[in-house]
mmJSON file of the N, C-alpha and C atoms, coordinates in Angstrom:
{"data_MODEL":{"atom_site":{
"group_PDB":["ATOM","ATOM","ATOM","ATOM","ATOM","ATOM","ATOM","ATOM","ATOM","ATOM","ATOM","ATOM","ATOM","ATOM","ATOM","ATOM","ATOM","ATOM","ATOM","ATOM","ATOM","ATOM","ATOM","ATOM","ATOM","ATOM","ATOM","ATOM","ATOM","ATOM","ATOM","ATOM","ATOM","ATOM","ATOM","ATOM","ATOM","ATOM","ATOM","ATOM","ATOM","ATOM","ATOM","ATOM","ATOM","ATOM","ATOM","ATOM","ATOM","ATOM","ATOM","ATOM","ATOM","ATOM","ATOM","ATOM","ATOM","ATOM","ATOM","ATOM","ATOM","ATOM","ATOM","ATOM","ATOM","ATOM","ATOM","ATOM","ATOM","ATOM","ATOM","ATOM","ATOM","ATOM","ATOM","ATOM","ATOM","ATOM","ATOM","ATOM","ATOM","ATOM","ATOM","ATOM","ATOM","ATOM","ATOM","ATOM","ATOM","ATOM","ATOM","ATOM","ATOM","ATOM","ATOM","ATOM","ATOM","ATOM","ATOM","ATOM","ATOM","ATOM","ATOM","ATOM","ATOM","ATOM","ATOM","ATOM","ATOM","ATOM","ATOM","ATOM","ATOM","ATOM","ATOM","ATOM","ATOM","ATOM","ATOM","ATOM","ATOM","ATOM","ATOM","ATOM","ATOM","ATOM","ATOM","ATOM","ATOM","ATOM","ATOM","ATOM","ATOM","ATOM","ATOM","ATOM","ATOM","ATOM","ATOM","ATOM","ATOM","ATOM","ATOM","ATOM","ATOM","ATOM","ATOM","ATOM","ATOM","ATOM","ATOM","ATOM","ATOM","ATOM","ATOM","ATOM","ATOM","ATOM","ATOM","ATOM","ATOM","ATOM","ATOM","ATOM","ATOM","ATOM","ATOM","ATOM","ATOM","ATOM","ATOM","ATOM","ATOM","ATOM","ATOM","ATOM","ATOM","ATOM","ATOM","ATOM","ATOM","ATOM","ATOM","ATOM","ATOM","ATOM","ATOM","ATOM","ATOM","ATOM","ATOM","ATOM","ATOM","ATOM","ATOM","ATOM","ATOM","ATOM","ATOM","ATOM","ATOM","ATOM","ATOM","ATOM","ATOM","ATOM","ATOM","ATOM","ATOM","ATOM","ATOM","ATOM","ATOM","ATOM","ATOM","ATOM","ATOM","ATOM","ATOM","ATOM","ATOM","ATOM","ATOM","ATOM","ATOM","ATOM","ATOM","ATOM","ATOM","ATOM","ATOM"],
"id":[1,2,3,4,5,6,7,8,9,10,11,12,13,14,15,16,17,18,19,20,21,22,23,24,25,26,27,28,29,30,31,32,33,34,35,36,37,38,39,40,41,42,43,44,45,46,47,48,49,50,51,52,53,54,55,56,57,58,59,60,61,62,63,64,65,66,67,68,69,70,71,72,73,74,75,76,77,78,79,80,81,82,83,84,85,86,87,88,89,90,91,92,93,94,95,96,97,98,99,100,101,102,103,104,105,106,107,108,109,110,111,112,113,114,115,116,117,118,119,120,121,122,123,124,125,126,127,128,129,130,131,132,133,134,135,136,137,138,139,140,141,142,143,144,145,146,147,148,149,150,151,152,153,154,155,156,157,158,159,160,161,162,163,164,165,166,167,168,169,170,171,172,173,174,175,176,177,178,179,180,181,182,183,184,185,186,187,188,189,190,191,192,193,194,195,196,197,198,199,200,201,202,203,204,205,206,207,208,209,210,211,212,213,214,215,216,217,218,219,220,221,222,223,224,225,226,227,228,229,230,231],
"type_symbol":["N","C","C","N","C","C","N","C","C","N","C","C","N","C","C","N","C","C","N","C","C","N","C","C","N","C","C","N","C","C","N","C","C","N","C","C","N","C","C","N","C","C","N","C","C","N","C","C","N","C","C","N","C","C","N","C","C","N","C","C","N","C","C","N","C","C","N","C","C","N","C","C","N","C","C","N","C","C","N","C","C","N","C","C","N","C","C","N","C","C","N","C","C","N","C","C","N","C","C","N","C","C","N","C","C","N","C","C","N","C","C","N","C","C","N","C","C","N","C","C","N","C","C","N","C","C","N","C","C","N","C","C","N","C","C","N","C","C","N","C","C","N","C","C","N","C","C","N","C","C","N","C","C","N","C","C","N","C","C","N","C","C","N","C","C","N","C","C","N","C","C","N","C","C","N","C","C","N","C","C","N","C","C","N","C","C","N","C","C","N","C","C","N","C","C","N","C","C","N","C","C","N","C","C","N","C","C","N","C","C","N","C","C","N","C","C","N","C","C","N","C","C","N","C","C","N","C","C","N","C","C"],
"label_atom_id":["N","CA","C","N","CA","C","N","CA","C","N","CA","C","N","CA","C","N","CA","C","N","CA","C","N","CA","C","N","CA","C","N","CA","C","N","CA","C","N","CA","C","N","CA","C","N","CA","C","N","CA","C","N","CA","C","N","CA","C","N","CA","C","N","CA","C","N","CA","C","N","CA","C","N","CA","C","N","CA","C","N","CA","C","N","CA","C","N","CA","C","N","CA","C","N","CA","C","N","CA","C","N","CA","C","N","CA","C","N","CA","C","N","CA","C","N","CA","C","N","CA","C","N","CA","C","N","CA","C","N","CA","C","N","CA","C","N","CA","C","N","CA","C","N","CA","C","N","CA","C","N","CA","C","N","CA","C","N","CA","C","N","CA","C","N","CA","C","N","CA","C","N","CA","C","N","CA","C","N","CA","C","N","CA","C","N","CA","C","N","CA","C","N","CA","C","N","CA","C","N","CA","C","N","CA","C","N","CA","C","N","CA","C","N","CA","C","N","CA","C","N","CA","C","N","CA","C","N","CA","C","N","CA","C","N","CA","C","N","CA","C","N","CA","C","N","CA","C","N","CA","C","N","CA","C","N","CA","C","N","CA","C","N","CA","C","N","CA","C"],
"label_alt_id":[null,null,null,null,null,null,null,null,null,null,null,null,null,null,null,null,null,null,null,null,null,null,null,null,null,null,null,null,null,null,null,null,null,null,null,null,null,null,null,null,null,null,null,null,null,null,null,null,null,null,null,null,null,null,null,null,null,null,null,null,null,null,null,null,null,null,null,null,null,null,null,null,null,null,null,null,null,null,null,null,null,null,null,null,null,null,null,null,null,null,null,null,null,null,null,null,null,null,null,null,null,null,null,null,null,null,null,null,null,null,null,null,null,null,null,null,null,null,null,null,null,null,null,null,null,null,null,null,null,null,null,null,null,null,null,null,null,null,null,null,null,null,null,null,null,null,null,null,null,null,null,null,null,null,null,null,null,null,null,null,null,null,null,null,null,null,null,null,null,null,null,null,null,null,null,null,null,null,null,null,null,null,null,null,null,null,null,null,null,null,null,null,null,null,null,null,null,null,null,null,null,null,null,null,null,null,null,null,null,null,null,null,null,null,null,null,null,null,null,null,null,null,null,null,null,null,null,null,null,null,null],
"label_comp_id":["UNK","UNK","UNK","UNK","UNK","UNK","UNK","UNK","UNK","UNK","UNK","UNK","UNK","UNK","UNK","UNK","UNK","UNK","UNK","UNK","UNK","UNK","UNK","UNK","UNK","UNK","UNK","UNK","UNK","UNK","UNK","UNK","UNK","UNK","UNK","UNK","UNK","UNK","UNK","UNK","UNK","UNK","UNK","UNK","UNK","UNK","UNK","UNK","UNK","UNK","UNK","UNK","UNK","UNK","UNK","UNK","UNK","UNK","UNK","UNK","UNK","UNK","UNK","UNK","UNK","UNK","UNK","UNK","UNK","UNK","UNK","UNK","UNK","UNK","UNK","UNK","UNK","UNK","UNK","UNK","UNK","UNK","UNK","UNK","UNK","UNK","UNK","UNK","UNK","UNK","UNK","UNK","UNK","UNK","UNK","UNK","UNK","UNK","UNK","UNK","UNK","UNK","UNK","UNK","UNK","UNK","UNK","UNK","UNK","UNK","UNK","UNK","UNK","UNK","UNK","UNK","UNK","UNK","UNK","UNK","UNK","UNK","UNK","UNK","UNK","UNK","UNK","UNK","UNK","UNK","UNK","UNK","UNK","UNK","UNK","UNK","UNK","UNK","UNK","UNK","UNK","UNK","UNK","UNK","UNK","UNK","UNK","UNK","UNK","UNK","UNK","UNK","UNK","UNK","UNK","UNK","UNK","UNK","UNK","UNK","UNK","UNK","UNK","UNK","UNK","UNK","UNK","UNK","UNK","UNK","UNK","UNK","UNK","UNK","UNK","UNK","UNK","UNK","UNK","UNK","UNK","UNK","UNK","UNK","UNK","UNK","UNK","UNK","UNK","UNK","UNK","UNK","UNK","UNK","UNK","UNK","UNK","UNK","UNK","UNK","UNK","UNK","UNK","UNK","UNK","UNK","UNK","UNK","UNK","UNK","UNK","UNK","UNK","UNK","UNK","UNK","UNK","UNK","UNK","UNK","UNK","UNK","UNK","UNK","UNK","UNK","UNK","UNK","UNK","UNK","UNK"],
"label_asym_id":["A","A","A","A","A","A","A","A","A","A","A","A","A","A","A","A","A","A","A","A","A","A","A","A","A","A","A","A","A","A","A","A","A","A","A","A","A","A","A","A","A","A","A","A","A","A","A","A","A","A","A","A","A","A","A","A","A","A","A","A","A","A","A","A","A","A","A","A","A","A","A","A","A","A","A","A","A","A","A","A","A","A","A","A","A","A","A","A","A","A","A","A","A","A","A","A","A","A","A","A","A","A","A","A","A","A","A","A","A","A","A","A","A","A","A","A","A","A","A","A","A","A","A","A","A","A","A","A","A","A","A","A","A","A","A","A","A","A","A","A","A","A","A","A","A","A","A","A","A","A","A","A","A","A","A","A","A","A","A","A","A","A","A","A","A","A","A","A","A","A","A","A","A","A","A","A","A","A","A","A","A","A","A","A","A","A","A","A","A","A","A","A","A","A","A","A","A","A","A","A","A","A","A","A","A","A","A","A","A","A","A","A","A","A","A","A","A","A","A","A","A","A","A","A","A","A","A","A","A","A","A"],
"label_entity_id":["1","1","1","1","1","1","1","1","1","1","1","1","1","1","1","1","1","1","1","1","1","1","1","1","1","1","1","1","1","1","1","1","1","1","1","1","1","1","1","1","1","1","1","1","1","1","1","1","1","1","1","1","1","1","1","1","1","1","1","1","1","1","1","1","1","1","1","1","1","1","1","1","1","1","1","1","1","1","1","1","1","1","1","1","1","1","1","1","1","1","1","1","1","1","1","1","1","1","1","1","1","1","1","1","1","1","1","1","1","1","1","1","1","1","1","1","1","1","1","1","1","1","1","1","1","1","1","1","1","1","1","1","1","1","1","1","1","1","1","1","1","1","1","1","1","1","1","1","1","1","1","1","1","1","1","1","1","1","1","1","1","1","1","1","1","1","1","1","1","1","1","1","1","1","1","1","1","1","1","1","1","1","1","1","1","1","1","1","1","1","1","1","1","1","1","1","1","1","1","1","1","1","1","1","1","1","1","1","1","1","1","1","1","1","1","1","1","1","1","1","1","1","1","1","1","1","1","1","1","1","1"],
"label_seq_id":[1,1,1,2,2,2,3,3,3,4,4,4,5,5,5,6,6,6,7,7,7,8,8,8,9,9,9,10,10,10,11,11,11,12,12,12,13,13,13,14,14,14,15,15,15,16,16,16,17,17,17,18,18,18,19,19,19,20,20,20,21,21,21,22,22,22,23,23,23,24,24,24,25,25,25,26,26,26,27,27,27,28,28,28,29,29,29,30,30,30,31,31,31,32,32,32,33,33,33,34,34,34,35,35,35,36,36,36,37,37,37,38,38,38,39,39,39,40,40,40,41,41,41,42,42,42,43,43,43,44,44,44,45,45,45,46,46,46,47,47,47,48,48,48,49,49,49,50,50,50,51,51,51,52,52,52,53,53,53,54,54,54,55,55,55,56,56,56,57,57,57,58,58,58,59,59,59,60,60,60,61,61,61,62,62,62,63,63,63,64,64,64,65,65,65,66,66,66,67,67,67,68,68,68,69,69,69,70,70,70,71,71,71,72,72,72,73,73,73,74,74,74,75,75,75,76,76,76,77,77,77],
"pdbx_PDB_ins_code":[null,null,null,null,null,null,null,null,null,null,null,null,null,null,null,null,null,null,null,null,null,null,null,null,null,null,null,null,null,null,null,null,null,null,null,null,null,null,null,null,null,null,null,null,null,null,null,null,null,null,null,null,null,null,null,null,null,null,null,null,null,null,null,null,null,null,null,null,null,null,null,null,null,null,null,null,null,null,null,null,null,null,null,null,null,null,null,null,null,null,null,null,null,null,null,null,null,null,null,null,null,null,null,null,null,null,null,null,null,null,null,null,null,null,null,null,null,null,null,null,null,null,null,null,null,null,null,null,null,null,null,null,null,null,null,null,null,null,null,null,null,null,null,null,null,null,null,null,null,null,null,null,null,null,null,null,null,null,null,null,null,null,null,null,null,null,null,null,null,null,null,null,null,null,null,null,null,null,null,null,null,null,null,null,null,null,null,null,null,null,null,null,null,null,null,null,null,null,null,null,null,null,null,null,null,null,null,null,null,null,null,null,null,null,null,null,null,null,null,null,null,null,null,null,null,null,null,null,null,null,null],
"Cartn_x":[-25.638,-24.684,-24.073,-22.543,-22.093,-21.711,-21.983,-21.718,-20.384,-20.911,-19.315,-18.332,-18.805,-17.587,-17.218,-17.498,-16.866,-16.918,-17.49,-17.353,-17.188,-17.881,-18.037,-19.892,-20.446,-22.385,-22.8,-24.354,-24.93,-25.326,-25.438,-25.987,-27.776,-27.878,-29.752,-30.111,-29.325,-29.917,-28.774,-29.591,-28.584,-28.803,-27.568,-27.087,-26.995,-27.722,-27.433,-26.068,-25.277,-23.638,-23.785,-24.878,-25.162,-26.598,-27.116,-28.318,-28.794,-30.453,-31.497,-32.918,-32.091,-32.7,-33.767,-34.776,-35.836,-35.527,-34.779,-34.503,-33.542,-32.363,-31.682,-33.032,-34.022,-34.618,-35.717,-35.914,-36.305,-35.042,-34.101,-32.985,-32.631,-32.71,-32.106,-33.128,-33.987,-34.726,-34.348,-34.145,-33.488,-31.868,-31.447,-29.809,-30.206,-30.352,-30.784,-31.154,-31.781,-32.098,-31.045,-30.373,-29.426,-28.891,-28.537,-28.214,-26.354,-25.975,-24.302,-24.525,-25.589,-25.47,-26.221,-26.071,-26.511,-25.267,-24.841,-24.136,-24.768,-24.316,-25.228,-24.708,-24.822,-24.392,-25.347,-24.086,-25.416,-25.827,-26.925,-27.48,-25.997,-25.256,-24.259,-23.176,-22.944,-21.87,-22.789,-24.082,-24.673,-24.927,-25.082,-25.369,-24.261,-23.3,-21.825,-21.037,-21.886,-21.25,-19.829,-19.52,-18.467,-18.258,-19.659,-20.472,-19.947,-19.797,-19.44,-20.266,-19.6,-20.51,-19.969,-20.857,-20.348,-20.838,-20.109,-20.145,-21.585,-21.655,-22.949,-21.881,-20.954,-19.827,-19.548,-18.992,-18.838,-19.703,-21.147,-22.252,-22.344,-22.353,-22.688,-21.443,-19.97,-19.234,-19.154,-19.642,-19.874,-20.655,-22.134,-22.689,-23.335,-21.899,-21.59,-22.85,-22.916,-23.951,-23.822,-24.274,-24.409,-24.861,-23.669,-24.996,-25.837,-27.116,-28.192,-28.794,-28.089,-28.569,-27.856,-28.387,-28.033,-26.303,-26.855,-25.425,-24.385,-24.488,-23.668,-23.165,-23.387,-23.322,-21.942,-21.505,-20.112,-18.853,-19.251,-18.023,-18.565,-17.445,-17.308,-17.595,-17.873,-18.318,-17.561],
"Cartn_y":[157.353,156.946,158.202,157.859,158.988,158.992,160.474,160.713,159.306,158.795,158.032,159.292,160.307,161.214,161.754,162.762,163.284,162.914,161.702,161.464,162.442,163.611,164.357,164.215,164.11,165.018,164.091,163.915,162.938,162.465,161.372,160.72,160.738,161.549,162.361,161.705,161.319,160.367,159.842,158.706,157.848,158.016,157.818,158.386,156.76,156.949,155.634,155.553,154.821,154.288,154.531,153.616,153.168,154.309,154.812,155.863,154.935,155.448,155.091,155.509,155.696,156.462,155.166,155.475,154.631,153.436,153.497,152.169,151.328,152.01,151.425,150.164,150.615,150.57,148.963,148.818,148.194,146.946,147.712,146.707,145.896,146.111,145.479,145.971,145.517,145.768,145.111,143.725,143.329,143.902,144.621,145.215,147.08,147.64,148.94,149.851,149.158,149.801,148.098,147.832,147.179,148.354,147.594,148.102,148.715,147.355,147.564,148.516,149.252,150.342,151.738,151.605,152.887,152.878,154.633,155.317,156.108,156.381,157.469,158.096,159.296,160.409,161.496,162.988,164.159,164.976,165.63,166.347,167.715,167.965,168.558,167.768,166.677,165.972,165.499,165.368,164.625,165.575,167.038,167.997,168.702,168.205,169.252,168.431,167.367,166.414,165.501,165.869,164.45,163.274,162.979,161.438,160.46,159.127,157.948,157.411,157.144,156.948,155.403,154.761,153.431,153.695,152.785,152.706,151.841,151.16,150.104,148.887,148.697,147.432,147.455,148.499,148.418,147.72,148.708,147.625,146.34,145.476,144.681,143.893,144.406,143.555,143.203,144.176,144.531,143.127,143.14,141.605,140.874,140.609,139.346,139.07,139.643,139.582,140.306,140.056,140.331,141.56,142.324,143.792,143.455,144.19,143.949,145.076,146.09,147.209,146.829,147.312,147.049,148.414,149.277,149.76,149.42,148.861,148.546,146.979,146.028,145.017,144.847,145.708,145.854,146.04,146.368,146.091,145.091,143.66,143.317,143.667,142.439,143.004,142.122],
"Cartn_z":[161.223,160.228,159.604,159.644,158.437,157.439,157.145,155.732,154.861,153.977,152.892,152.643,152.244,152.024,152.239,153.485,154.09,155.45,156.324,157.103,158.758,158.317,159.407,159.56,158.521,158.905,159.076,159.127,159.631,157.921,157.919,156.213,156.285,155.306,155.316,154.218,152.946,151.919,150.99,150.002,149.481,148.148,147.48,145.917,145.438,143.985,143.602,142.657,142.985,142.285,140.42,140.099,138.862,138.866,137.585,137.761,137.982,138.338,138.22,137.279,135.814,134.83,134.533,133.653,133.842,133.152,132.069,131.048,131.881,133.178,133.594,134.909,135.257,136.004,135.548,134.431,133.673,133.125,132.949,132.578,133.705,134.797,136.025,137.029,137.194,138.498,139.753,139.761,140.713,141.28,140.995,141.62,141.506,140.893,140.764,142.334,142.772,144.391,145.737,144.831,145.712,146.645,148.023,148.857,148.631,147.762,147.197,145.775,145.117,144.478,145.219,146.756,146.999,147.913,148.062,149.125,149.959,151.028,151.918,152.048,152.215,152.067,152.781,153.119,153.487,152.459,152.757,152.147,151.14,151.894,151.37,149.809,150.308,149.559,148.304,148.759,147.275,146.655,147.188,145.871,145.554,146.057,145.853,143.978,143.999,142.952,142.788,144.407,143.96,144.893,143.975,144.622,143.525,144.431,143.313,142.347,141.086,139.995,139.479,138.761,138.251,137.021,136.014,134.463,134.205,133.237,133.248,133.47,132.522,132.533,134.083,135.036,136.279,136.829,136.875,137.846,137.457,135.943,135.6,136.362,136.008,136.597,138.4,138.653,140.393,140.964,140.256,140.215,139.794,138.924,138.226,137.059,136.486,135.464,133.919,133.2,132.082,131.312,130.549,129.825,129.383,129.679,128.985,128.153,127.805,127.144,126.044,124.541,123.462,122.895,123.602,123.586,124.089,125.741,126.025,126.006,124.865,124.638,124.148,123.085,122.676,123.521,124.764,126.168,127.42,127.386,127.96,129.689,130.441,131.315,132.633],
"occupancy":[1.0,1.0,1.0,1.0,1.0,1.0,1.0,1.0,1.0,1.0,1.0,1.0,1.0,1.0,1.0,1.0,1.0,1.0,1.0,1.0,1.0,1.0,1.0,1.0,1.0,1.0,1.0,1.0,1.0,1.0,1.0,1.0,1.0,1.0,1.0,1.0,1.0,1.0,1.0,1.0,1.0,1.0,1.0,1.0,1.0,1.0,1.0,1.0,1.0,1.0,1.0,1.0,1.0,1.0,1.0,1.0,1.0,1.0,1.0,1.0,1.0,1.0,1.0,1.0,1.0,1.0,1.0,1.0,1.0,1.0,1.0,1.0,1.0,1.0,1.0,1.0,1.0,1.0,1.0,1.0,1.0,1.0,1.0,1.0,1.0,1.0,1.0,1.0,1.0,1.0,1.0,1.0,1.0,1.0,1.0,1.0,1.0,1.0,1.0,1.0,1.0,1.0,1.0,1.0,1.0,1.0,1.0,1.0,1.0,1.0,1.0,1.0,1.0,1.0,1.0,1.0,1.0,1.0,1.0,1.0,1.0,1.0,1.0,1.0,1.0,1.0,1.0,1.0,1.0,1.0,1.0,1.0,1.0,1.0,1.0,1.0,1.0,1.0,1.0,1.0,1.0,1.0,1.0,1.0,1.0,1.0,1.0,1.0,1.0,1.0,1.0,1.0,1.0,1.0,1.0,1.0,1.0,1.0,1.0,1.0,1.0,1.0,1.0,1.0,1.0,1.0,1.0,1.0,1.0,1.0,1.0,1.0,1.0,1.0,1.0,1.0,1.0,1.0,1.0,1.0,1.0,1.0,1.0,1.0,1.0,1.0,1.0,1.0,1.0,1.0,1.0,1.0,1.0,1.0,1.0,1.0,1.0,1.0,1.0,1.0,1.0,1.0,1.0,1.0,1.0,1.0,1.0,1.0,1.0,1.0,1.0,1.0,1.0,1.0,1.0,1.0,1.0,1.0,1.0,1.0,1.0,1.0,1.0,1.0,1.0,1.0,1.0,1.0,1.0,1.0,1.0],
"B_iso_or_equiv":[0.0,0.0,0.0,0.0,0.0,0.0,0.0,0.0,0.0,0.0,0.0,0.0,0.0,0.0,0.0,0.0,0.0,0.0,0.0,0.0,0.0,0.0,0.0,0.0,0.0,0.0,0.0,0.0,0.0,0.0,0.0,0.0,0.0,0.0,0.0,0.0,0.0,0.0,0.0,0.0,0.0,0.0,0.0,0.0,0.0,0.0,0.0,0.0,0.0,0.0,0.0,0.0,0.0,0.0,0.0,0.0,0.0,0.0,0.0,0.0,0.0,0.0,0.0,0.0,0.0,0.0,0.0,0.0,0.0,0.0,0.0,0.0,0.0,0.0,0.0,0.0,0.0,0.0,0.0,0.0,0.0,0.0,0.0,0.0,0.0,0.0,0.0,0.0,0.0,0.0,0.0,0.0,0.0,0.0,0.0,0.0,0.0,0.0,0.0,0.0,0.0,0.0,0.0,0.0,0.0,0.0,0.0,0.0,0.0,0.0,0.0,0.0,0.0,0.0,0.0,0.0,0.0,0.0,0.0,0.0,0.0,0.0,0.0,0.0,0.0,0.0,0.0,0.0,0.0,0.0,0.0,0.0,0.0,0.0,0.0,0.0,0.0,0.0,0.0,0.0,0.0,0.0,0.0,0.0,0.0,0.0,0.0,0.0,0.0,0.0,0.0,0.0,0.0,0.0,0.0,0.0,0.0,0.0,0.0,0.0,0.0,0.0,0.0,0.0,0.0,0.0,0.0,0.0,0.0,0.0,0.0,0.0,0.0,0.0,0.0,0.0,0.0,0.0,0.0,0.0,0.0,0.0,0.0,0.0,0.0,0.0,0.0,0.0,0.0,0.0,0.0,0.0,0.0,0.0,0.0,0.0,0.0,0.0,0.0,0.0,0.0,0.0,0.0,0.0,0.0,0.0,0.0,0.0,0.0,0.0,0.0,0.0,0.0,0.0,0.0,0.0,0.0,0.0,0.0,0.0,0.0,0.0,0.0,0.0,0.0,0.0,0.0,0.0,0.0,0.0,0.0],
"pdbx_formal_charge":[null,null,null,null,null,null,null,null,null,null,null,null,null,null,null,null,null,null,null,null,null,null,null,null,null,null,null,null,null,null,null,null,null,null,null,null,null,null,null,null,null,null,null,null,null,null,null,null,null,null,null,null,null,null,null,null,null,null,null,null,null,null,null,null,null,null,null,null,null,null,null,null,null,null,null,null,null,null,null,null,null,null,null,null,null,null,null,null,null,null,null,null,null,null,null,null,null,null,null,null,null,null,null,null,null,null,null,null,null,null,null,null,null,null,null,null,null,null,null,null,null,null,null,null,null,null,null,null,null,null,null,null,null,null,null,null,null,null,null,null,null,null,null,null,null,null,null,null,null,null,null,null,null,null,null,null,null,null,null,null,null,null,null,null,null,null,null,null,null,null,null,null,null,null,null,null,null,null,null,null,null,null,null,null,null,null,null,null,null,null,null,null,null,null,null,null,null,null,null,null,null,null,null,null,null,null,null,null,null,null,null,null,null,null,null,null,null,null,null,null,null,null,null,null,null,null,null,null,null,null,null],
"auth_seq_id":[1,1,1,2,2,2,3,3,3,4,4,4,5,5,5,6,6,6,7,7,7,8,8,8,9,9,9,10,10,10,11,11,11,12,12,12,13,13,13,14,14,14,15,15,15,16,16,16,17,17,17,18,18,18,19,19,19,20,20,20,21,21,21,22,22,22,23,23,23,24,24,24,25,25,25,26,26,26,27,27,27,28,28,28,29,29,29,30,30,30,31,31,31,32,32,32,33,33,33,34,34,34,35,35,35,36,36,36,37,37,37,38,38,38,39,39,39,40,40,40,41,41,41,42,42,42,43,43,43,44,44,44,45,45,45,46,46,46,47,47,47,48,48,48,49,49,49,50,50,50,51,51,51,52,52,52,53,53,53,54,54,54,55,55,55,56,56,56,57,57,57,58,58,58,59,59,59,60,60,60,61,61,61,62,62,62,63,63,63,64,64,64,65,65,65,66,66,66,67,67,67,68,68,68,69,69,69,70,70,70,71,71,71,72,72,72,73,73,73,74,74,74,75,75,75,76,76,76,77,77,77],
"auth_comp_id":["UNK","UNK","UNK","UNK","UNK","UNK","UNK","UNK","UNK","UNK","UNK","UNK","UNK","UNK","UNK","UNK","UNK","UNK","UNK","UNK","UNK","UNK","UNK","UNK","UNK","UNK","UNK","UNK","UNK","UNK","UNK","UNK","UNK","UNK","UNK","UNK","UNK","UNK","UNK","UNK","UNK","UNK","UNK","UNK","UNK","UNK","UNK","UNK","UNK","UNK","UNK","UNK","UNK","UNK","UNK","UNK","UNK","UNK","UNK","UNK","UNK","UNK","UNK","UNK","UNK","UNK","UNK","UNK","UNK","UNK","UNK","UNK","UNK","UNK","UNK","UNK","UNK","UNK","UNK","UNK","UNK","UNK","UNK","UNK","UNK","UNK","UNK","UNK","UNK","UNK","UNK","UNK","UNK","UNK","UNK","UNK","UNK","UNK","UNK","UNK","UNK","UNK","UNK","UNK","UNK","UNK","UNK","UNK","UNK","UNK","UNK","UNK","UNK","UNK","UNK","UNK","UNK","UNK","UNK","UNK","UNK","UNK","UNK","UNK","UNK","UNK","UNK","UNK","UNK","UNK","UNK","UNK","UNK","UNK","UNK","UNK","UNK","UNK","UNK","UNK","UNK","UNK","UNK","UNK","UNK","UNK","UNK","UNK","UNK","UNK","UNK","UNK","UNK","UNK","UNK","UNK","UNK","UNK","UNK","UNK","UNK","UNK","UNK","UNK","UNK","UNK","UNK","UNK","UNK","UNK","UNK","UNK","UNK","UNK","UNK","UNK","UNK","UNK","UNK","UNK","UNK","UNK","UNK","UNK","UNK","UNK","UNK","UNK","UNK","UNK","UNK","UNK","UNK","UNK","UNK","UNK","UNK","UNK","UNK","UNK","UNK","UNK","UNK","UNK","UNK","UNK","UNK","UNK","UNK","UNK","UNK","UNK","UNK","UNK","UNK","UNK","UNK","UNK","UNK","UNK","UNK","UNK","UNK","UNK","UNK","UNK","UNK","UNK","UNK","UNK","UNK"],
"auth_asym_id":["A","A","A","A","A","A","A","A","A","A","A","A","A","A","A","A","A","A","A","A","A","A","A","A","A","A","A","A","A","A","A","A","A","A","A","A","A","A","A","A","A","A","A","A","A","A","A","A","A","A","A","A","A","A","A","A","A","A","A","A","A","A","A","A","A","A","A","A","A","A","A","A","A","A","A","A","A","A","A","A","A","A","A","A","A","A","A","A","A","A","A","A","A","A","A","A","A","A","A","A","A","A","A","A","A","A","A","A","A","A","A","A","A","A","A","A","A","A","A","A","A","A","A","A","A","A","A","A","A","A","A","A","A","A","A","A","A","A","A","A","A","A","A","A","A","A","A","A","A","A","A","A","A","A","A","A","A","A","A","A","A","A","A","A","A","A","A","A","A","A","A","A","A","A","A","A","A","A","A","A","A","A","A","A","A","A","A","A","A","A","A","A","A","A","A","A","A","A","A","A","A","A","A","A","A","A","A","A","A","A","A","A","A","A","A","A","A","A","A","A","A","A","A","A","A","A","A","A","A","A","A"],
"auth_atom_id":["N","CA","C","N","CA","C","N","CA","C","N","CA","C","N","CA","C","N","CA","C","N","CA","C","N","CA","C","N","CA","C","N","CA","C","N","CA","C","N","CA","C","N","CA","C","N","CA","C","N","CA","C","N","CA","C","N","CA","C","N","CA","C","N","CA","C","N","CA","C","N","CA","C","N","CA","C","N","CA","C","N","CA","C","N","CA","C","N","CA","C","N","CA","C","N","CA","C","N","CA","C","N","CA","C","N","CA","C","N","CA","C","N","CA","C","N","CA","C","N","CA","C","N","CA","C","N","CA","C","N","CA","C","N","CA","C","N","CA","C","N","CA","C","N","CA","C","N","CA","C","N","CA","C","N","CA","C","N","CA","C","N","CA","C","N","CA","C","N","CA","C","N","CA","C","N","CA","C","N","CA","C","N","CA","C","N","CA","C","N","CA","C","N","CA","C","N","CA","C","N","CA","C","N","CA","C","N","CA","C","N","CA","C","N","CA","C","N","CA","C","N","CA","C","N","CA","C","N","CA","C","N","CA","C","N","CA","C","N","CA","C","N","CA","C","N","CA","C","N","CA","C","N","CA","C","N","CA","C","N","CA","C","N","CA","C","N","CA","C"],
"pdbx_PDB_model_num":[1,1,1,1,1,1,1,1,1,1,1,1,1,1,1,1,1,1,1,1,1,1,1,1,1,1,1,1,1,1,1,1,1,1,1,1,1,1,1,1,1,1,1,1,1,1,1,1,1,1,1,1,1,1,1,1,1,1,1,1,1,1,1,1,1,1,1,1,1,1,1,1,1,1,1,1,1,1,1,1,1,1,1,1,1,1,1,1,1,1,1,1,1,1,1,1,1,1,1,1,1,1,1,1,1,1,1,1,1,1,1,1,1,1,1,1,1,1,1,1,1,1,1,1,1,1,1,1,1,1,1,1,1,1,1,1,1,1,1,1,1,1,1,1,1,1,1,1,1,1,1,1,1,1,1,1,1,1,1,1,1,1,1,1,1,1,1,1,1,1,1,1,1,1,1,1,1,1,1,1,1,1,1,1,1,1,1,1,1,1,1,1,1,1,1,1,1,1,1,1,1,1,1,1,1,1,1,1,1,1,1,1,1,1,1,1,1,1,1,1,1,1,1,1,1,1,1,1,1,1,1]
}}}
């Protein structure tokens, strides 16, 4: 498989869309290691930093679900 972003290397590991900081991990366990919040990528592109990132409202809107963090309760999702 190749690389999502540059589409030349071979894809060596996968970047998660949305983090995987620990409260996010807890907030959503079921979607967090979803297959539609990881990219693959090579070893080059994921440490070069311009890997895709999602908001919390993004992932939440991505699927179809509800914020569940108390900060991010105040934006729609």
């Amino acid at each position: 498989m190749l690389c999502e972003i540059c589409l030349q290397n071979q894809a060596n590991t996968k970047h998660h869309k949305f983090p995987q900081y620990k409260r996010y991990k807890k907030l959503y366990p079921e979607f967090i290691h979803h297959e539609e919040n990881l990219v693959d990528l090579c070893i080059d592109c994921h440490l070069n930093g311009s890997v895709p990132h999602m908001t919390e409202a993004e992932f939440c809107r991505h699927f179809g679900i509800e914020i569940r963090s108390k900060s991010g309760r105040g934006i729609g999702c």
